[in-house]
N, C-alpha and C positions, 0 to 999 in steps of 0.2 A: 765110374761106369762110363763104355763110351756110346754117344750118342750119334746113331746113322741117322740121317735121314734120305728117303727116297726120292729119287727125282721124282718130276711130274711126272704126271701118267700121259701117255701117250696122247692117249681122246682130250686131255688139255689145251696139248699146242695143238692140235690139231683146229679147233674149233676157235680158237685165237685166229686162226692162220684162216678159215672159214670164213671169219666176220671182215678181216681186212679184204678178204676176196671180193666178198659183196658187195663192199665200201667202192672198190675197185670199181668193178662191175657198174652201180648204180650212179658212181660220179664219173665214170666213163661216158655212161646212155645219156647225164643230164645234158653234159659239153659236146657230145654229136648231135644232139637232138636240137640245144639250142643251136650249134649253127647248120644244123639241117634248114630248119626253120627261115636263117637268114638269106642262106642262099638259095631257100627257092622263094623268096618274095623280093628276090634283087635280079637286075641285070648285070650287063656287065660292064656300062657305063660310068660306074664306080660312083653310084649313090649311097645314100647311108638309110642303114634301115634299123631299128630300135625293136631291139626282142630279149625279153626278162631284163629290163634297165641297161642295157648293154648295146651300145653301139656297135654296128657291125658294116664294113664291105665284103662285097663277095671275097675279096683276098683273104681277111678276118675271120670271115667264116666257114672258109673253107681250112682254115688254121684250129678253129675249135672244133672243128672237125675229124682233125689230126688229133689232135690233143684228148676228144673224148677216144678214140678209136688207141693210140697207146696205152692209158690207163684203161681202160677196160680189159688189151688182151693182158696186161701185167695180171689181172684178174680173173681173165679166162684160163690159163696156162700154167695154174697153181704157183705162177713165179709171184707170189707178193709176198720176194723176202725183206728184209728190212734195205738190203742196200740197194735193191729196183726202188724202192716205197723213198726212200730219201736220195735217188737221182732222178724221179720222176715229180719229188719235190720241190729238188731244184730247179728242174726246167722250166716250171711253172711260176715259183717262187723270184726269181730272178728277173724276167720280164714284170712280171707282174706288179713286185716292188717300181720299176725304171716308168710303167705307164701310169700307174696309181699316182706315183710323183708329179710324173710332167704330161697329164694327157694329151696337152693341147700341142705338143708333139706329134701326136698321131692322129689328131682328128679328120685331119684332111685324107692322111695318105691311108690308112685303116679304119676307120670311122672310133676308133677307139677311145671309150673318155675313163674317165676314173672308175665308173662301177667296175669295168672289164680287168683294171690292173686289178682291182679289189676282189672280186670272181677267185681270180687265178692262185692271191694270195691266201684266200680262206680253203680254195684247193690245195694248196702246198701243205698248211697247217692239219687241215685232216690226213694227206699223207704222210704228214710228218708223227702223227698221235698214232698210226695204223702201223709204223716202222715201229714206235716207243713200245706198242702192245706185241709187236713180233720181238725183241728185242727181252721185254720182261717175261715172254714165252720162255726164250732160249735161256736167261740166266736161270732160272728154275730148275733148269736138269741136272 
């Protein structure tokens, strides 16, 4: 006898592709919000200012600023396919590993210390698990 089996059903990946959205979406809002936060309690003096363990200058935070504002619209604009989801991993993933290393590289010029490489890095890792979940969507069909 031969044995078919059906792909997944539609309403599967879809709702796979749902949750990476959100994922998107609410670690988007945390990375604008935290440096929403730092740059309006900084001038432009280039002091450092400390918000969720995280070292920030206005330049800093006007970066995770960026940083929340891309992952969110990858989430707003139903694009979180796996290959946005792991270049938007890397972007994060890659700094993040260099500052986590060697903070004190950047503490003067961005106020950046190790929690912020670390941040970025556990940002990568969830986008990277949000690709592996779009990924074992699409082998399904």
């Amino acid at each position: 006898t031969v044995r078919v089996e059906s792909p997944a059903p539609e309403s599967s990946r879809a709702s796979r592709r749902d949750v990476a959205q959100y994922v998107c979406l609410l670690l988007g809002l945390i990375w604008a919000v935290t440096g929403g936060i730092a740059v309006a309690r900084l001038s432009i003096d280039g002091s450092v200012v400390t918000v969720a363990g995280m070292g920030f200058t206005a330049i800093c935070g006007w970066g995770a600023i960026t940083i929340g504002v891309i992952i969110g619209l990858i989430g707003a604009f139903n694009s979180a396919d796996r290959g946005v989801l792991l270049a938007a991993a890397t972007l994060l993933l890659a700094p993040g590993l260099v500052i986590a290393a060697v903070p004190g590289a950047f503490a003067s010029s961005l106020g950046a210390t190790s929690s912020n490489g670390v941040a970025m890095c556990i940002s990568a890792a969830i986008l990277i698990g949000m690709a592996e979940l779009q990924r074992s969507a699409t082998m399904r069909r």
